[in-house]
Backbone as ProteinMPNN parsed JSONL, in Angstrom:
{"seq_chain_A": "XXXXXXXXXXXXXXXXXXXXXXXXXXXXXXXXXXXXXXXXXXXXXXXXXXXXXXXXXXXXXXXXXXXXXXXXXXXXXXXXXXXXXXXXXXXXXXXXXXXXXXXXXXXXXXXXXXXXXXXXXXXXXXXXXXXXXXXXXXXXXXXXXXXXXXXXXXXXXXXXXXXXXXXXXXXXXXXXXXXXXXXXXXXXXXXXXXXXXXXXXXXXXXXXXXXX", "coords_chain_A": {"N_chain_A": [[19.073, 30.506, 43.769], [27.454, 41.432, 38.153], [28.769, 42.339, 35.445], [29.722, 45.791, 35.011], [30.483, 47.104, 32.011], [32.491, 50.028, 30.643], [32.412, 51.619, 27.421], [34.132, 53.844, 25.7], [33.041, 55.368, 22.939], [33.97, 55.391, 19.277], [35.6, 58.782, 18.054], [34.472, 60.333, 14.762], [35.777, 63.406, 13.789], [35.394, 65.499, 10.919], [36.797, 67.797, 9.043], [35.491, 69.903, 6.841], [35.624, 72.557, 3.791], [33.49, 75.164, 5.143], [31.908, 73.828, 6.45], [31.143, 71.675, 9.449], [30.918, 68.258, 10.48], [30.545, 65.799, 12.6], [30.627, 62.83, 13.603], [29.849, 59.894, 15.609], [29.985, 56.924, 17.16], [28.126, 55.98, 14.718], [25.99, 57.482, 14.976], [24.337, 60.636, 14.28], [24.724, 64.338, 14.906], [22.812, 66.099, 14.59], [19.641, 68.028, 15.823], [16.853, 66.095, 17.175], [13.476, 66.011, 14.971], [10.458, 67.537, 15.839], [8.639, 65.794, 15.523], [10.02, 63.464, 15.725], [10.644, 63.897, 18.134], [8.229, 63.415, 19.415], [7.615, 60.386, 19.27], [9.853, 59.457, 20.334], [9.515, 60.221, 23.211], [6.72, 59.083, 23.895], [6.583, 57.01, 23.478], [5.951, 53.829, 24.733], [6.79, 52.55, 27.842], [8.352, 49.085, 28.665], [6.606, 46.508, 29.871], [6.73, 45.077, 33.144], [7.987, 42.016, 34.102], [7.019, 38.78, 35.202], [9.156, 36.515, 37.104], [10.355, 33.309, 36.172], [10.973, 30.272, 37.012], [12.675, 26.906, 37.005], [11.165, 24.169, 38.186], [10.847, 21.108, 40.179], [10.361, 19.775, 37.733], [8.293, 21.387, 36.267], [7.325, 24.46, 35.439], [7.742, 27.788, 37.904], [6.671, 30.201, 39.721], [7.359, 32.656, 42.323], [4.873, 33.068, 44.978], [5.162, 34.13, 47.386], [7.121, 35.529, 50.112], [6.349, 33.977, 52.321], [5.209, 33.964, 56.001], [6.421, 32.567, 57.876], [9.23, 32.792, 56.939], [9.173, 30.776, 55.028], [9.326, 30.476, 51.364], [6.916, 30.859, 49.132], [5.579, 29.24, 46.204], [3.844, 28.852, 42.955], [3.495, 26.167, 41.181], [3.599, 25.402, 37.467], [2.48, 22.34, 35.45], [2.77, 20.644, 32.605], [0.312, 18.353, 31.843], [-0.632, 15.458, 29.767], [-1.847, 17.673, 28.516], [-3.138, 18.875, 29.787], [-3.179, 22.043, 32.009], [-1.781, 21.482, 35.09], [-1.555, 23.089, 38.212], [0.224, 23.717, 41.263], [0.243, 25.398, 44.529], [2.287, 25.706, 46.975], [3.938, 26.473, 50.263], [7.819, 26.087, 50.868], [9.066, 24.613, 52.91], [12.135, 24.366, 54.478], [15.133, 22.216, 56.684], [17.543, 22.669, 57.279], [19.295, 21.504, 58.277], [18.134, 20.543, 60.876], [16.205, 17.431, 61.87], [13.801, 15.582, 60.141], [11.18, 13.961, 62.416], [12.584, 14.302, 64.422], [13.631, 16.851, 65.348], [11.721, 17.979, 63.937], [8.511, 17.663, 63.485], [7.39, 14.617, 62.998], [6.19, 12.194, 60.081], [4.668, 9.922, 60.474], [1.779, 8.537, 61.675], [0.161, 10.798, 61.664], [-1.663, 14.033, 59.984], [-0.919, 15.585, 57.308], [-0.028, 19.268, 55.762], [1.193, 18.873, 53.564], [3.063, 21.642, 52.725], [4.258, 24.17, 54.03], [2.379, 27.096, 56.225], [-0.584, 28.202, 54.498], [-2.208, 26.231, 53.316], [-1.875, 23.522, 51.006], [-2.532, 23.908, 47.771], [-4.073, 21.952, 44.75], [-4.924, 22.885, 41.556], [-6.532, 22.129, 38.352], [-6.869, 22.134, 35.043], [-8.297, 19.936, 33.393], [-9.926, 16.701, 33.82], [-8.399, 14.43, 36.493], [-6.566, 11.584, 36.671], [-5.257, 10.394, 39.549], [-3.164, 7.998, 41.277], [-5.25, 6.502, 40.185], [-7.357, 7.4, 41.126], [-10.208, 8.718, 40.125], [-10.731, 12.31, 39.89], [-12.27, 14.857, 39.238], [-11.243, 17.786, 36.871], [-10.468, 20.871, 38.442], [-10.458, 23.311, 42.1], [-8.304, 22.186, 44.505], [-7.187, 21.327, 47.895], [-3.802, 19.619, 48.939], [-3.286, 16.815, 51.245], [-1.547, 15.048, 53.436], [-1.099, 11.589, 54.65], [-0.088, 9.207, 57.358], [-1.616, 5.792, 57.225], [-3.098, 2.811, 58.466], [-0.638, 1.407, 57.904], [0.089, 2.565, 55.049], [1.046, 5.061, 53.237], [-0.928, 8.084, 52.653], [-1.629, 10.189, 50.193], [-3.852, 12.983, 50.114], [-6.696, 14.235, 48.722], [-8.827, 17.025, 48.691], [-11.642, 18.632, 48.993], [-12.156, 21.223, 50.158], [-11.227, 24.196, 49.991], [-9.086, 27.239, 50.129], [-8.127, 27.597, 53.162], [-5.947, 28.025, 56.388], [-3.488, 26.425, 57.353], [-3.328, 24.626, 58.69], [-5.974, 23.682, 58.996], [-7.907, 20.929, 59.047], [-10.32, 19.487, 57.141], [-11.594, 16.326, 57.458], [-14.333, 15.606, 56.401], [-14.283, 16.358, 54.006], [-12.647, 15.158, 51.881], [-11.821, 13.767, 49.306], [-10.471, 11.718, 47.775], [-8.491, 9.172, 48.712], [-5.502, 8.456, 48.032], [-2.896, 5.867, 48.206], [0.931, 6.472, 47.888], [3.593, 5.502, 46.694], [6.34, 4.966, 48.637], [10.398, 6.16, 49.661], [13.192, 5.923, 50.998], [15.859, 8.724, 50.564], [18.928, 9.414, 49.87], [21.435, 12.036, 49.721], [19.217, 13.018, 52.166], [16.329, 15.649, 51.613], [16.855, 18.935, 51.718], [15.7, 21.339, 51.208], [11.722, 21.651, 50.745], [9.933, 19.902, 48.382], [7.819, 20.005, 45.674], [6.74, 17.51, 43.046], [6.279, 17.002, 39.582], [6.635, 14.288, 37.017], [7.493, 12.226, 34.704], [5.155, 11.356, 34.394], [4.223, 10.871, 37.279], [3.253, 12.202, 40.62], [4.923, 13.858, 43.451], [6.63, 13.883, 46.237], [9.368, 15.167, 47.699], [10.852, 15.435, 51.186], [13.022, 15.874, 53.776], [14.743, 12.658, 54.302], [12.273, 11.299, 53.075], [11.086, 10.129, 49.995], [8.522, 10.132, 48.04], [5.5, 9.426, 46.081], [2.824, 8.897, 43.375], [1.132, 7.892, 41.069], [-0.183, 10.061, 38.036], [-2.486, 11.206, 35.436], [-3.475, 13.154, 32.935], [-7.039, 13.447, 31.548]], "CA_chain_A": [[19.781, 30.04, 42.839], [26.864, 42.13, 36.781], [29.588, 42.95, 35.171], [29.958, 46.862, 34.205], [31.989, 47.952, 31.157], [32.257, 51.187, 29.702], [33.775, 51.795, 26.746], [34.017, 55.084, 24.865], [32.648, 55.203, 21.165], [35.063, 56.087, 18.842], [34.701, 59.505, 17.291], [35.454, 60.826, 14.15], [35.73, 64.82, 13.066], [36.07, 65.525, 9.397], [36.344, 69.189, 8.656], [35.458, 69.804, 4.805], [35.342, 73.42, 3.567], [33.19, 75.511, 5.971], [30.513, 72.596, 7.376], [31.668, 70.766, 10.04], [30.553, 67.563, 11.041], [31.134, 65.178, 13.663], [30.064, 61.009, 13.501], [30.162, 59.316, 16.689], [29.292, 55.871, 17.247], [27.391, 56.059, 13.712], [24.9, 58.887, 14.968], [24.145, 62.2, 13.821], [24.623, 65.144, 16.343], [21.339, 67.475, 14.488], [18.763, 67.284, 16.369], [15.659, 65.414, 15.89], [12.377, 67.167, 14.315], [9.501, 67.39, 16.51], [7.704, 64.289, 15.71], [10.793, 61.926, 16.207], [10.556, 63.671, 19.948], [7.544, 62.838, 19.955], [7.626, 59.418, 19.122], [11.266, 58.907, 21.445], [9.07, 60.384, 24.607], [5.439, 58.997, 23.664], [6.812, 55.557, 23.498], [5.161, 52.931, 25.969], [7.298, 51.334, 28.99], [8.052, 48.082, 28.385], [6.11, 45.697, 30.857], [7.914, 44.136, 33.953], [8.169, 40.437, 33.485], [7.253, 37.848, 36.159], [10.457, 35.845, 36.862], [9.982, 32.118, 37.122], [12.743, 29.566, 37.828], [12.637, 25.567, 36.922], [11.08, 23.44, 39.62], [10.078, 19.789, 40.034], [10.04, 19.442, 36.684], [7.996, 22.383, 36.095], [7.502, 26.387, 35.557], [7.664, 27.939, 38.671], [6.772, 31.59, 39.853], [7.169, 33.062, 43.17], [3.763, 34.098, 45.317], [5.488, 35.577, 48.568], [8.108, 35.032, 50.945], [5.777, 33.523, 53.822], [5.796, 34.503, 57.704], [7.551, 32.482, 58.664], [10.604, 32.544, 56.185], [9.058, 30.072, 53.754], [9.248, 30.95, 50.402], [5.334, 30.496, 48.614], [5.715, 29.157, 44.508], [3.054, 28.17, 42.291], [4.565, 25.383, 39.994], [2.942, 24.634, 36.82], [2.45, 21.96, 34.232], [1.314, 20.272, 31.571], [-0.323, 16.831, 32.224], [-1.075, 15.185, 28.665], [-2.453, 18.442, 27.637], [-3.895, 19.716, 30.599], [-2.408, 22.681, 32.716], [-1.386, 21.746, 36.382], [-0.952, 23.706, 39.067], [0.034, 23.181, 42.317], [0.937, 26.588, 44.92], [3.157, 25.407, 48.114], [5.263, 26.769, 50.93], [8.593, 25.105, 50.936], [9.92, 24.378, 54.108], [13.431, 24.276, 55.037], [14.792, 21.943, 57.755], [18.454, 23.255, 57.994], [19.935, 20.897, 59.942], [17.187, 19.581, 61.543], [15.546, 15.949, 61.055], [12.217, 14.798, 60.226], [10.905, 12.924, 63.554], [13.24, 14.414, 65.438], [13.949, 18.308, 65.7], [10.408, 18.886, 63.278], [6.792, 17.018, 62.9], [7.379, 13.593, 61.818], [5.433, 11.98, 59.053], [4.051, 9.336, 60.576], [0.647, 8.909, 62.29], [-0.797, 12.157, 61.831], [-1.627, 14.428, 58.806], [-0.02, 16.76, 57.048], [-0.524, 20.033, 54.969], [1.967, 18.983, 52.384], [4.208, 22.156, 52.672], [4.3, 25.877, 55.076], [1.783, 28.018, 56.025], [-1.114, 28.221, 54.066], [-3.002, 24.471, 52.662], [-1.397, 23.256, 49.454], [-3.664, 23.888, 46.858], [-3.717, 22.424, 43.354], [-5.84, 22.922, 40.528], [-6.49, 21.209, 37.117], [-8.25, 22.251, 33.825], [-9.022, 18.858, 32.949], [-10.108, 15.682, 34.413], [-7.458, 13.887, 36.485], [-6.518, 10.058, 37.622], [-4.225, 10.322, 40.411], [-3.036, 6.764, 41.726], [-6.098, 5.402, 39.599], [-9.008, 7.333, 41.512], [-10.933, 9.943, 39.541], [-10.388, 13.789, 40.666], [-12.846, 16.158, 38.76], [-11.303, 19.819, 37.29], [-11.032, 22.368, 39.247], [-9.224, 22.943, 42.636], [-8.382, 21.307, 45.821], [-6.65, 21.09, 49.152], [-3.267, 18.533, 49.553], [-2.95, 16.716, 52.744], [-0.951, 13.444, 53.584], [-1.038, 11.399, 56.534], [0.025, 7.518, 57.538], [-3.287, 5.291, 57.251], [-3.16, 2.023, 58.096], [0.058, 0.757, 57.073], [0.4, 3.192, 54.186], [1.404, 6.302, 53.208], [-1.412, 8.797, 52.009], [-2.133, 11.558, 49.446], [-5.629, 13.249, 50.529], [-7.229, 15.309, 47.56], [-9.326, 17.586, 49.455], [-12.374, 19.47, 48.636], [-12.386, 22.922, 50.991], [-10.155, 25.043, 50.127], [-8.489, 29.086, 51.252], [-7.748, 27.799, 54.231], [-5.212, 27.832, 56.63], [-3.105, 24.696, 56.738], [-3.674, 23.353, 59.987], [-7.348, 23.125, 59.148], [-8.362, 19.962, 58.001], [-12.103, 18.573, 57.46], [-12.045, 14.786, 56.675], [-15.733, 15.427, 55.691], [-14.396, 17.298, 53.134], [-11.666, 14.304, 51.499], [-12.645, 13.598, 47.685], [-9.938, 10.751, 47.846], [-7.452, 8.745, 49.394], [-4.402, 7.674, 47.36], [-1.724, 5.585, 48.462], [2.182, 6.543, 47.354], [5.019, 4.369, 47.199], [7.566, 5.71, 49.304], [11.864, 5.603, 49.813], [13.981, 6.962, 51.362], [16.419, 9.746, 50.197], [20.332, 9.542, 50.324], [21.246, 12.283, 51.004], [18.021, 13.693, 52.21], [16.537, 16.816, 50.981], [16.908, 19.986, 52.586], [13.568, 21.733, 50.992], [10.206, 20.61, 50.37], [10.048, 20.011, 46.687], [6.851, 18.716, 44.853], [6.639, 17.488, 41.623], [5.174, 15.889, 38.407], [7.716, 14.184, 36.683], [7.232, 10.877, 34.048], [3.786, 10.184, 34.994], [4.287, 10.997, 38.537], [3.049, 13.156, 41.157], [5.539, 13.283, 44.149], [7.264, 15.207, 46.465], [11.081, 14.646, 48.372], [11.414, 16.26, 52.214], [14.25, 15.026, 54.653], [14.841, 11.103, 54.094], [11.446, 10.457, 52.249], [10.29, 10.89, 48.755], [6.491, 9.893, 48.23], [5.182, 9.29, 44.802], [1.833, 8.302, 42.824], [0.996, 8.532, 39.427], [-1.24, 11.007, 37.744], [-2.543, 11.492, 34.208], [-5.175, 13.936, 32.389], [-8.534, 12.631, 30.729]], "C_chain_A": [[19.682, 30.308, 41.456], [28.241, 42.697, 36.54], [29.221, 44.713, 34.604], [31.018, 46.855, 33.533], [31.218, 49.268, 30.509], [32.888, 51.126, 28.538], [33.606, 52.924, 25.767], [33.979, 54.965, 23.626], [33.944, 56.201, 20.463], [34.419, 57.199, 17.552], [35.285, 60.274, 15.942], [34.954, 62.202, 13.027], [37.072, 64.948, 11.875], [35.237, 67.105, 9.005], [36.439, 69.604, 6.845], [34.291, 71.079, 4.736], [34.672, 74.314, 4.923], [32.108, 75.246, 6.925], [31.94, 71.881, 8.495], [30.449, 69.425, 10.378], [31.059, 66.23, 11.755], [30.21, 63.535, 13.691], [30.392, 60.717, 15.152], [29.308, 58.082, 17.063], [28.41, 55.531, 15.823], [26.253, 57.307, 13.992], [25.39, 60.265, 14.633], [23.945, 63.392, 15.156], [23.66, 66.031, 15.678], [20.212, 66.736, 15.45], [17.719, 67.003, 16.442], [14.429, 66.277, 15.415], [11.85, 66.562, 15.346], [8.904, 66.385, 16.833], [8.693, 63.347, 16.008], [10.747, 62.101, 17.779], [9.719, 62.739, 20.379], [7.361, 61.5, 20.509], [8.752, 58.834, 19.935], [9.991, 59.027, 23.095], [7.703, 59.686, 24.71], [5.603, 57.452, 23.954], [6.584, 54.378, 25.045], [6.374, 52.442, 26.531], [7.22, 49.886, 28.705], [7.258, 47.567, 29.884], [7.071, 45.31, 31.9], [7.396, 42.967, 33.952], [8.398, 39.851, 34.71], [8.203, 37.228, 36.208], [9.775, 34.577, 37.201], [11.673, 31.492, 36.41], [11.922, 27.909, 37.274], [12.381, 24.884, 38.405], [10.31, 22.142, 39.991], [9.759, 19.287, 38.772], [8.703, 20.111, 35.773], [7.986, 23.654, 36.106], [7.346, 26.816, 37.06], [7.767, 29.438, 38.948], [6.486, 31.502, 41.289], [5.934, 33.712, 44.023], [4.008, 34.995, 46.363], [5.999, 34.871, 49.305], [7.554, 34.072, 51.996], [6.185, 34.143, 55.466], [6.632, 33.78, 58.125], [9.511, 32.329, 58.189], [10.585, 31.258, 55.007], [8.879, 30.548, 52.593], [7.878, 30.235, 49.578], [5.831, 30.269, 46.557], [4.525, 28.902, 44.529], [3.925, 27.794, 41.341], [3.103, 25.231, 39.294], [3.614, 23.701, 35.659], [1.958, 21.418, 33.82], [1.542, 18.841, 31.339], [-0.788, 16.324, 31.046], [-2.111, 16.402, 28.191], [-3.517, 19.459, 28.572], [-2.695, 20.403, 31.524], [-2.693, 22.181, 34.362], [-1.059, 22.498, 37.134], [-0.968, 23.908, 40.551], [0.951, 24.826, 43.436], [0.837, 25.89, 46.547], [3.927, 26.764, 48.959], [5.948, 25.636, 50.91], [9.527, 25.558, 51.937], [11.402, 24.113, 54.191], [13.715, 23.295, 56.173], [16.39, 22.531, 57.956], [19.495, 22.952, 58.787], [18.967, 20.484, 60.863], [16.726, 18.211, 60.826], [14.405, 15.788, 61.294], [12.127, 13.886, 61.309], [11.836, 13.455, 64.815], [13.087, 16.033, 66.392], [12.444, 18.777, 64.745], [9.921, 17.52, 62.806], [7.354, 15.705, 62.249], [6.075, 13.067, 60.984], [4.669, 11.069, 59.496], [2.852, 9.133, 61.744], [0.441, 10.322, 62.476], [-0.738, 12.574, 60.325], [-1.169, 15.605, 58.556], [-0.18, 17.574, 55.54], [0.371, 20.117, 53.836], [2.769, 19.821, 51.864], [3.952, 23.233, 54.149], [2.803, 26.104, 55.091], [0.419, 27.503, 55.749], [-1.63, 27.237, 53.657], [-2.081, 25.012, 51.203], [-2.462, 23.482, 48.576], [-2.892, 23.469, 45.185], [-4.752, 22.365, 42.618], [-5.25, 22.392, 38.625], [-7.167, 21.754, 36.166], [-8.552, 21.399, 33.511], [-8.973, 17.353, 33.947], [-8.775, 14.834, 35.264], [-7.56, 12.283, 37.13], [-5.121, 10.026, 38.037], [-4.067, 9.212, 41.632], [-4.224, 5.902, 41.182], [-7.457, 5.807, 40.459], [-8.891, 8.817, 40.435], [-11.098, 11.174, 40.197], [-10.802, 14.767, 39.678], [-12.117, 17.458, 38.337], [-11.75, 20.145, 38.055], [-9.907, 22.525, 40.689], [-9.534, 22.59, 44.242], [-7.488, 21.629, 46.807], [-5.712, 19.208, 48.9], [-2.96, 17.812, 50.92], [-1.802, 15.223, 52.786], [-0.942, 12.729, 54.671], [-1.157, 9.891, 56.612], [-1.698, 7.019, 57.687], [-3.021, 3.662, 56.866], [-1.875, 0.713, 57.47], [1.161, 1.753, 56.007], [0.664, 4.601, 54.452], [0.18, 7.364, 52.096], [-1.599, 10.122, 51.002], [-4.217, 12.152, 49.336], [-5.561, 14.269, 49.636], [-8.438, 15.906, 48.192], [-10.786, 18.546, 48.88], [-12.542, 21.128, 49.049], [-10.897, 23.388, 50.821], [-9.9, 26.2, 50.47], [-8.057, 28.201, 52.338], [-6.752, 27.384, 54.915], [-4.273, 26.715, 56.795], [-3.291, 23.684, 57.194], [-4.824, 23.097, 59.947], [-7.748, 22.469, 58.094], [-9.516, 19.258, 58.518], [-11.982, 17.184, 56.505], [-13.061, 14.697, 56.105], [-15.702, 15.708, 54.426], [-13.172, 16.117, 51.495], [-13.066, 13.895, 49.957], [-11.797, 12.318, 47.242], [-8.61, 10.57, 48.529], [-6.053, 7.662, 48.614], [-2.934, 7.141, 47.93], [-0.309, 5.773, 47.624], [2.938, 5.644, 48.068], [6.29, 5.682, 47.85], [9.239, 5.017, 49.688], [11.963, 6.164, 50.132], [15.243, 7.895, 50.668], [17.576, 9.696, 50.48], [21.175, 10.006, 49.608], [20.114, 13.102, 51.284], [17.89, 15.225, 51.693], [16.005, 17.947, 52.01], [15.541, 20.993, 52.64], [12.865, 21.154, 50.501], [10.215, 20.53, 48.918], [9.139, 19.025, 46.249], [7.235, 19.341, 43.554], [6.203, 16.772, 40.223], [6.531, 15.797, 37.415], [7.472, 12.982, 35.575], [5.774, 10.129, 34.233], [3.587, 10.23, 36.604], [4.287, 12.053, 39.493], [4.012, 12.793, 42.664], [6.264, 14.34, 44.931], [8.793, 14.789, 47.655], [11.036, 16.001, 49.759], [12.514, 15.44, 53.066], [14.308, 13.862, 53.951], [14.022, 10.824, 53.286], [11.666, 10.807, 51.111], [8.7, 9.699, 48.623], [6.389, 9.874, 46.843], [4.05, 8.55, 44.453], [1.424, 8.778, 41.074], [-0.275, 9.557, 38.783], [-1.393, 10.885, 36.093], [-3.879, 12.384, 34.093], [-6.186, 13.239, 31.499], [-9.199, 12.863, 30.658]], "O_chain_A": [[20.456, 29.769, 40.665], [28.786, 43.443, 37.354], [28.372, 44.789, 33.715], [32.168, 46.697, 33.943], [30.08, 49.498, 30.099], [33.985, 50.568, 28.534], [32.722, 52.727, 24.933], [34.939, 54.413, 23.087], [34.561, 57.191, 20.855], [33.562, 57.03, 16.684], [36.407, 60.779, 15.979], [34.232, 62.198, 12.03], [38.285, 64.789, 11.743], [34.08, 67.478, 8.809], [37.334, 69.53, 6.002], [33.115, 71.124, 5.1], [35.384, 74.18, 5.919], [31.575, 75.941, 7.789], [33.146, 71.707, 8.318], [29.25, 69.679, 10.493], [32.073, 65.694, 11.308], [28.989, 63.542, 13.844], [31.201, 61.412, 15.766], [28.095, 58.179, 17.253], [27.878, 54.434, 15.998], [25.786, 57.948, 13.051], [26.5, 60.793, 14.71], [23.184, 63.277, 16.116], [23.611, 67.067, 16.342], [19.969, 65.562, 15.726], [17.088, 67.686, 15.636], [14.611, 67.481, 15.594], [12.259, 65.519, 15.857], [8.613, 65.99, 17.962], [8.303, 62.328, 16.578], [10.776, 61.182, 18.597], [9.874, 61.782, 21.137], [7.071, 61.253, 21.68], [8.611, 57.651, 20.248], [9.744, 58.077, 23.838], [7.388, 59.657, 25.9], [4.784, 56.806, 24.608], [7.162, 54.404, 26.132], [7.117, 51.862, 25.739], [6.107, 49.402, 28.499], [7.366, 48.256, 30.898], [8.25, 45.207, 31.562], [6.179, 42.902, 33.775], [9.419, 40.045, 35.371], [8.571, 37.116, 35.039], [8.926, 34.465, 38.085], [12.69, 31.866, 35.826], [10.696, 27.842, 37.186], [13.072, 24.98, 39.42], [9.086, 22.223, 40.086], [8.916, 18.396, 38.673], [8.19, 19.528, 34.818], [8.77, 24.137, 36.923], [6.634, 25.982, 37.619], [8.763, 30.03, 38.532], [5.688, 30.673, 41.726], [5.844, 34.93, 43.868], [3.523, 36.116, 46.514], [5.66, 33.693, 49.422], [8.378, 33.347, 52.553], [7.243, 34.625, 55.87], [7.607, 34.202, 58.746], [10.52, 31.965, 58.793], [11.53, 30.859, 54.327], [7.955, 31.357, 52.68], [7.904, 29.011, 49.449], [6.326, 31.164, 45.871], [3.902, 28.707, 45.573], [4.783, 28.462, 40.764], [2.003, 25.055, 39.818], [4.674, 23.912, 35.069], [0.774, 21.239, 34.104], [2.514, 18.263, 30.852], [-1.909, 16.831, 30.999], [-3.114, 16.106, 27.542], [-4.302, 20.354, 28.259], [-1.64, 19.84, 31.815], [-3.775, 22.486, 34.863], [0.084, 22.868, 36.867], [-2.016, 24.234, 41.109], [2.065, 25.232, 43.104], [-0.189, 25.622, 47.172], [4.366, 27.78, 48.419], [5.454, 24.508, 50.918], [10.393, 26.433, 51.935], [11.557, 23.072, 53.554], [12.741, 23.222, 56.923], [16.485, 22.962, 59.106], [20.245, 23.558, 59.553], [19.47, 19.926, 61.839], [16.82, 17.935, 59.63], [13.896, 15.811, 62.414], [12.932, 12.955, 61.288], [11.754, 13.03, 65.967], [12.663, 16.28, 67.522], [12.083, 19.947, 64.876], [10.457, 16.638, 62.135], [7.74, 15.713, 61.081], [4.976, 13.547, 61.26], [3.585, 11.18, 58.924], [3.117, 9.671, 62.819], [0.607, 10.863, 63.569], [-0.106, 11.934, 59.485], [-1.017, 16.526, 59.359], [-0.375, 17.001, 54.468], [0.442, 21.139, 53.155], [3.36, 19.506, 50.832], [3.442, 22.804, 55.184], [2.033, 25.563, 54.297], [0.008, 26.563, 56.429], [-0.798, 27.562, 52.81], [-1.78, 26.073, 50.656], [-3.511, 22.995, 48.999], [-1.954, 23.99, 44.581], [-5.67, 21.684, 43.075], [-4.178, 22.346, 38.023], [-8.347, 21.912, 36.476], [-9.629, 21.655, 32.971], [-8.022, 17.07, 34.676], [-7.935, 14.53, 34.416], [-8.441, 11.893, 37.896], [-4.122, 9.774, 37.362], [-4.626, 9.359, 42.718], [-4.323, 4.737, 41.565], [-8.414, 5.044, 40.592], [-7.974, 9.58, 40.131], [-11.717, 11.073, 41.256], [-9.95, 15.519, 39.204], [-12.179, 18.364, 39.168], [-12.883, 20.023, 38.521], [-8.77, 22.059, 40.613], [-10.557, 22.681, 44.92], [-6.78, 22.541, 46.379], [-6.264, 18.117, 48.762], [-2.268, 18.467, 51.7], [-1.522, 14.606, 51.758], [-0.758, 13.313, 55.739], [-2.096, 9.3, 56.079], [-2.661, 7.661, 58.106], [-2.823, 3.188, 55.747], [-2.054, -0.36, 56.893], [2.391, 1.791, 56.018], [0.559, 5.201, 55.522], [0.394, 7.396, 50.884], [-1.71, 11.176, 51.629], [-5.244, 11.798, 48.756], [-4.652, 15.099, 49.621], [-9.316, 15.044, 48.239], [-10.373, 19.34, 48.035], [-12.978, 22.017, 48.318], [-9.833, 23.049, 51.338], [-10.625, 26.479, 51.424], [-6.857, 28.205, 52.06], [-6.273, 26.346, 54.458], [-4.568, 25.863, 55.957], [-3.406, 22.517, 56.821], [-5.167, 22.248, 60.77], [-7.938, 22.788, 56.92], [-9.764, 18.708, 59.591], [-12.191, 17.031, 55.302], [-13.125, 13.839, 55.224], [-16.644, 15.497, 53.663], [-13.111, 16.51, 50.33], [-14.279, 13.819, 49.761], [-12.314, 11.715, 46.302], [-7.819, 11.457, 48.849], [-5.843, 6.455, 48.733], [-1.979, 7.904, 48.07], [-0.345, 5.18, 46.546], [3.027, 5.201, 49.213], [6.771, 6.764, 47.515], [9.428, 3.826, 49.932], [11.286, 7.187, 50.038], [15.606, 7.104, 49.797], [17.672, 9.971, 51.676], [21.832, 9.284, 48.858], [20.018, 14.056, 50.511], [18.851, 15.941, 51.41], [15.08, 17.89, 52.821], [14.747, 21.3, 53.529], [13.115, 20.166, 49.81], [10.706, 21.523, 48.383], [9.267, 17.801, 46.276], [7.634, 20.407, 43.085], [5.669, 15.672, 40.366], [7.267, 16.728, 37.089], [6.468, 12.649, 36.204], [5.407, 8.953, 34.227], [2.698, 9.526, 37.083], [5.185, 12.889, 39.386], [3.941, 11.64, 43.089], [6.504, 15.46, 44.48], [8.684, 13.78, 48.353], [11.146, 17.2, 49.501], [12.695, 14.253, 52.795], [13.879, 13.971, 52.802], [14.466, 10.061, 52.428], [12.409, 11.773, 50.938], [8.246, 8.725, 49.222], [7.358, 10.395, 46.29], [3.967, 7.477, 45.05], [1.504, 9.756, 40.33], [-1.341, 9.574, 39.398], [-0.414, 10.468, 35.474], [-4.901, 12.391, 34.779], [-5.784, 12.381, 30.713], [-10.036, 12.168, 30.082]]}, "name": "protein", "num_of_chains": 1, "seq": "XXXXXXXXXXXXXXXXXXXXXXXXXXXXXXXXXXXXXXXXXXXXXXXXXXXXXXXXXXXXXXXXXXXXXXXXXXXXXXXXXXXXXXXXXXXXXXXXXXXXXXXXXXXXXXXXXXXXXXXXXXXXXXXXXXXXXXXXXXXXXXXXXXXXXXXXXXXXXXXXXXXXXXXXXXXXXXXXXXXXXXXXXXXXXXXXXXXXXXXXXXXXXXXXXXXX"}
């Protein structure tokens, strides 16, 4: 989520005495001295320029399509002064429903998008739902507990998504959760007013976060 035009410069020959010369577009048809070559051919390439896109209420750059047709971002932003950043697959369902045709949400845990473990990282201190979460970076998980609806801040991270070590849990934050009408088609986290949160099918999930 290109037009071509041409258009021919207009040119204009003015013959005076036995010089001719010819204007076109405002340029001069002599041609240049040595050093302006130089300086036309010597001249550095500009850079190519990461593309990012608006997403969750943050910057968002592309890391790679995924195997299985998920598309991989890293979103970032900025948390009272600290940089966020959180790198997802975002799932698709397509016409399918949560609980039904794909993995529902409840009783069991979950790697918070595709593929690969969610990972986010922090440069500065964070309080997310009111527990303390050290800089630096982590593993997201989520998973019913009790009643509630969890956000697991994870300590082990690289790894794949389906592997999760409870030994490894640095906290357990409950989000308030609603439902979605009309539900959302991709996974979409995001930090938004004070709030860390993310909208798939029917739910959206939410807890608050700040830097410190």
């Amino acid at each position: 989520m290109t037009l071509n035009t041409t258009r021919e410069p207009l040119c204009l020959v003015a013959l005076l005495a036995t010089a001719t010369f010819v204007a076109c577009g405002g340029g001069q048809t002599e041609d240049p001295a040595p050093e302006d070559m130089g300086s036309m051919t010597d001249a550095p390439s500009a850079e190519p320029t990461e593309a990012t896109f608006p997403l969750g209420g943050g910057t968002a750059t592309e890391v790679h399509a995924g195997q299985a047709g998920s598309p991989h971002v890293k979103v970032d932003w900025q948390v009272n002064g600290a940089t966020v950043s959180i790198t997802y697959g975002r799932p698709s369902l397509n016409g399918r429903t949560v609980g039904d045709d794909v993995e529902p949400m409840a009783d069991t845990w979950w790697r918070l998008g595709a593929d690969e473990a969610t990972t986010l990282t922090s440069s500065s201190d964070l309080m997310v739902g009111g527990a303390h979460v050290p800089a630096g970076e982590y593993t997201l998980f989520t998973q019913q507990m009790d009643g509630e609806f969890h956000l697991i801040v994870n300590s082990e991270t690289g790894q794949w998504g389906t592997a999760y070590n409870a030994d490894s849990d640095v906290v357990h934050v409950a989000m308030n959760v609603t439902e979605l009408d009309p539900p959302a088609d991709q996974l979409t986290l995001s930090i938004v007013d004070g709030q860390l949160g993310f909208e798939w099918g029917q739910m959206t999930a939410s807890t608050s976060i700040m830097a410190h």
